[in-house]
C-alpha positions as a Markdown table, in Angstrom:
| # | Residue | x | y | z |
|---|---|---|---|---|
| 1 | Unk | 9.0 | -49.4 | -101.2 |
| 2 | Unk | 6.1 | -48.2 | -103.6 |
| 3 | Unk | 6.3 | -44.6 | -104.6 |
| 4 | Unk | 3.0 | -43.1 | -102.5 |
| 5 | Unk | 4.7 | -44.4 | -99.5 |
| 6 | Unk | 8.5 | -43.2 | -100.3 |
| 7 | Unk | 6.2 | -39.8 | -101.0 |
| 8 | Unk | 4.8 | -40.1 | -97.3 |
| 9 | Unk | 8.1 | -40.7 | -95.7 |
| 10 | Unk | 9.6 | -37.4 | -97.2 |
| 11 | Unk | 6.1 | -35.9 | -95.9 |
| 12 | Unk | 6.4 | -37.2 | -92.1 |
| 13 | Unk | 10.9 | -36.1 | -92.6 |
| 14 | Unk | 9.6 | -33.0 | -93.4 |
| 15 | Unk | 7.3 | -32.4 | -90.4 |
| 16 | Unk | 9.8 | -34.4 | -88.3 |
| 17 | Unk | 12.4 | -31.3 | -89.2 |
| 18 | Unk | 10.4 | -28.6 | -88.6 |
| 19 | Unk | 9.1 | -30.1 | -85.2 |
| 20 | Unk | 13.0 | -29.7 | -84.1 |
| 21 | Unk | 13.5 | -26.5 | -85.6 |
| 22 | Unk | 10.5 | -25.2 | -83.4 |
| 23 | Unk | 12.2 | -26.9 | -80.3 |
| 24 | Unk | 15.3 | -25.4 | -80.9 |
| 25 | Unk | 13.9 | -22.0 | -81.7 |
| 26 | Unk | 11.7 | -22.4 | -78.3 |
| 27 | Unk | 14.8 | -23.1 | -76.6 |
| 28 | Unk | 16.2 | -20.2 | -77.7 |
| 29 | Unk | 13.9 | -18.1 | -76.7 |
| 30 | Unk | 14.0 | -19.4 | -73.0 |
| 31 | Unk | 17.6 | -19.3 | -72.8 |
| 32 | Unk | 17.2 | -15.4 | -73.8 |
| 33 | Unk | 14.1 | -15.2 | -71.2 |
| 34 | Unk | 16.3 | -16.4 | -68.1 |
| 35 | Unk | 19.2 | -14.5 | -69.0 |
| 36 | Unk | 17.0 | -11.2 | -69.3 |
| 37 | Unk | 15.8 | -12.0 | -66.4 |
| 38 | Unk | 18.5 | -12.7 | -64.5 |
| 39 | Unk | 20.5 | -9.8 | -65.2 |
| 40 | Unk | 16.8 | -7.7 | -64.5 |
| 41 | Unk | 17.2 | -9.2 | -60.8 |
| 42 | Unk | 20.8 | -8.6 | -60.9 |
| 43 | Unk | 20.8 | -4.9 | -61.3 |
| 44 | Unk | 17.9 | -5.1 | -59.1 |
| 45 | Unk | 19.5 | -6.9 | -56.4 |
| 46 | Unk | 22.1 | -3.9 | -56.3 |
| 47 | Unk | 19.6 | -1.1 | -55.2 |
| 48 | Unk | 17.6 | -3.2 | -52.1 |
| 49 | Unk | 18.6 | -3.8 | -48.9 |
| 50 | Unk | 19.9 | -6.7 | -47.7 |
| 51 | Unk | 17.2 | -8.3 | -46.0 |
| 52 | Unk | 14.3 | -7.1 | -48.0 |
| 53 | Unk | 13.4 | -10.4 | -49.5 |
| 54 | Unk | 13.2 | -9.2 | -52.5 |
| 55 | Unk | 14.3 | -12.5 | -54.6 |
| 56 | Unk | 11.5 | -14.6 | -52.5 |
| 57 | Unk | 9.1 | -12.1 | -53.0 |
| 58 | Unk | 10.0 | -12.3 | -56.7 |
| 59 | Unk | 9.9 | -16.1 | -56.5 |
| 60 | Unk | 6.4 | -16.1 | -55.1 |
| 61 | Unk | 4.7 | -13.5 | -57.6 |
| 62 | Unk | 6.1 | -15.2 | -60.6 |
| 63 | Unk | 5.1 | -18.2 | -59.1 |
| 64 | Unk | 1.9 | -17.1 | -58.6 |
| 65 | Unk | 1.4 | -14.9 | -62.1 |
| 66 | Unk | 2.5 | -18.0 | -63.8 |
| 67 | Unk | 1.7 | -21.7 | -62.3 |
| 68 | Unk | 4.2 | -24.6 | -63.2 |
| 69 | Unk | 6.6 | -22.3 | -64.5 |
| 70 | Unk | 10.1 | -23.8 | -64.1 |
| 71 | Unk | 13.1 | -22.0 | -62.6 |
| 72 | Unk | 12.1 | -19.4 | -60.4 |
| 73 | Unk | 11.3 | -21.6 | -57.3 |
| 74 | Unk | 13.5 | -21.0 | -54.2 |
């Protein structure tokens, strides 16, 4: 291997590793999204009424606010 292209390997290994740094970081983040939610609607959950549908309700506006999201379908 010539020298520009073992030059343009460590280029693409360098993008390469910060591709999966940002997917792990983004992971993260979701991970910490879902849990704040879920104790949110946990300590929620604790001052309605049984009955209320307050989890569909909660469903269907984040459903609505944001399209496509995963994880907050019924």
């Amino acid at each position: 291997m010539d020298e520009i292209a073992k030059t343009f390997t460590k280029v693409v290994a360098i993008i390469e590793n910060a591709k999966k740094n940002a997917y792990r970081k983004v992971n993260e983040e979701l991970i910490h999204m879902y849990w704040c939610v879920g104790q949110f609607i946990s300590e929620e959950a604790k001052t309605v009424s049984y009955g209320d549908s307050f989890i569909d309700e909660l469903s269907r506006y984040i459903q609505d606010t944001f399209p496509g999201i995963k994880g907050f379908n019924l």
